[in-house]
DRENLO-441949 format. One record per residue (C-alpha): x, y, z; residue in one letter. Coordinates in nm, 3 decimals, always signed. Layout:
<atoms>
X|Y|Z|a
...
</atoms>
This chain:
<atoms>
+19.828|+17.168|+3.232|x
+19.818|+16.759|+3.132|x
+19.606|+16.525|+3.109|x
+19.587|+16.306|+3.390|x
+19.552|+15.956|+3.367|x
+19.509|+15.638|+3.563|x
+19.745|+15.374|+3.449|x
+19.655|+14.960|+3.599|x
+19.955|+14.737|+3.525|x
+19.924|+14.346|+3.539|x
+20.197|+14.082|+3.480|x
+20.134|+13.844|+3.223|x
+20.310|+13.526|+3.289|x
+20.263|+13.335|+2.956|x
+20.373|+13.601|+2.758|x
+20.612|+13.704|+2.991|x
+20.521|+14.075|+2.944|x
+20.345|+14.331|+3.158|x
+20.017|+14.478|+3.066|x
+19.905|+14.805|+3.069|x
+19.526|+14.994|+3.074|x
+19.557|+15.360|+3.100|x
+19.214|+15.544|+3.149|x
+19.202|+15.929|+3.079|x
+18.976|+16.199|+3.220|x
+18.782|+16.222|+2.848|x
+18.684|+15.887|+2.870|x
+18.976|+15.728|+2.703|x
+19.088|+15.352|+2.753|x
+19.438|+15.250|+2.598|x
+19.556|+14.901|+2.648|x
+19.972|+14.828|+2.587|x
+20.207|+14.597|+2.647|x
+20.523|+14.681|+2.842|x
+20.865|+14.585|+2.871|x
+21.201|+14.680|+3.061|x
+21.480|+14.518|+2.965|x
+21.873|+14.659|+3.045|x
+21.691|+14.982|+3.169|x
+21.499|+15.025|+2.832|x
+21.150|+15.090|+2.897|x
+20.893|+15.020|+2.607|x
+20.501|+15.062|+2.548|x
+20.349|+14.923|+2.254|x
+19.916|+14.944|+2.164|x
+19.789|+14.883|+1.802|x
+19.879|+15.307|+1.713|x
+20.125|+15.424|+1.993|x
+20.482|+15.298|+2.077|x
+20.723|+15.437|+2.319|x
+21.093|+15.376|+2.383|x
+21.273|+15.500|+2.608|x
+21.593|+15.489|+2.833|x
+21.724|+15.526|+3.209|x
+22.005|+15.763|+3.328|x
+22.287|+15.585|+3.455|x
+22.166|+15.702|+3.804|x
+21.821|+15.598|+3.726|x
+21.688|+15.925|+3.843|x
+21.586|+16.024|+3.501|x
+21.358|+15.836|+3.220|x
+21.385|+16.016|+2.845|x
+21.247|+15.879|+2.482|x
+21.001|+15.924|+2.244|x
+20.629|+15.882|+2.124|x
+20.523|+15.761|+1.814|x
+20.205|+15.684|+1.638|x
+20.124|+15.457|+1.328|x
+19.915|+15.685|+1.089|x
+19.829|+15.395|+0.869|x
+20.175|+15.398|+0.663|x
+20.380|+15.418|+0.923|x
+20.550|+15.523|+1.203|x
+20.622|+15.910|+1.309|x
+20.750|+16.071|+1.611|x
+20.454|+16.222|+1.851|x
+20.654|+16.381|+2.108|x
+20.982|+16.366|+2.330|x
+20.954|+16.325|+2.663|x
+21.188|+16.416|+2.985|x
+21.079|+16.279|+3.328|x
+21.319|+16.368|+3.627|x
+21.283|+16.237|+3.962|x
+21.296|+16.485|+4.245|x
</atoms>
């Protein structure tokens, strides 16, 4: 069982860049920035990135979380979304 979340995306025109606040059920607020570009899909805060990639078909998104600890950069977790 996840946690679920409540994501708000916004365009932002001068930085030609979408915007992302994701609220959790603990309370939570992230804020990241977002970008897809030649079916790369990216998320970047101040501590968490994410990059990931499209199947061909598009029916499947898979990459990875990391988190800055201070020094650097480590892997958090893999993910695997299929559609259905």
């Amino acid at each position: 069982m996840g946690t679920e979340s409540t994501e708000i995306i916004g365009w932002n025109a001068k930085e030609q860049l979408f915007l992302v606040r994701s609220f959790d059920a603990f309370g939570n607020c992230e804020e990241y920035s977002m970008d897809l570009c030649s079916g790369f899909l990216s998320f970047r805060s101040t501590e968490l990135r994410f990059r990931g990639a499209f199947s061909e078909d598009k029916q499947e998104l898979s990459g990875i979380w990391e988190k800055d600890d201070g020094v650097g950069w480590y892997p958090q977790m893999e993910i695997r979304v299929i559609r259905r």
